[in-house]
C-alpha positions, 0 to 999 in steps of 0.5 A: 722334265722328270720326277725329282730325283734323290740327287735333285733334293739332296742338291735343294737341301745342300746335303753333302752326305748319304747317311740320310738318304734312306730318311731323305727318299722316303720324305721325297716319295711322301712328297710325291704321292702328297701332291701327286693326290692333291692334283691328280697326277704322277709327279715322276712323269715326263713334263711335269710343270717346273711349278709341280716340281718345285713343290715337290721340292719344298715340301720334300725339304719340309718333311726333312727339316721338320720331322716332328709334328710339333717342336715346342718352344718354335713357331710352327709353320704349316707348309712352306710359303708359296707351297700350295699357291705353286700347286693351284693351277694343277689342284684336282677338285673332288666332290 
């Protein structure tokens, strides 16, 4: 399968509009090249894992939806539930 696709995230986000496509492609590309350092690899090519795939999703959605680095008066969240446990079979470790 490749790379996630603007269409794909706006169909993960349930955005019916494209004013936000030029903010929602740049959170998609900070999504890949984040996870693609995280493991080492090019999340756009053919055969990415479908678990590589849905983090680039959830974290693109991340970004989207949290686009401050803190909210005050909100409970802070990190990274979406199960994000890096969808990445550990793929984690490139560097010493």
């Amino acid at each position: 399968m490749p790379g996630i696709t603007l269409d794909q995230a706006k169909a993960h986000l349930n955005v019916t509009i494209d004013a936000d496509d030029t903010l929602l492609t740049d959170k998609l590309a900070a999504a890949k090249a984040w996870i693609g350092a995280y493991t080492a690899s090019d999340p756009d090519v053919n055969g990415t894992p479908a678990p590589v795939n849905e983090a680039v999703l959830q974290l693109t959605a991340h970004l989207y939806e949290n686009r401050e680095a803190s909210l005050v008066g909100l409970t802070a969240s990190a990274l979406p539930f199960g994000f890096l446990d969808l990445l550990a079979p793929y984690r490139a470790f560097a010493f």
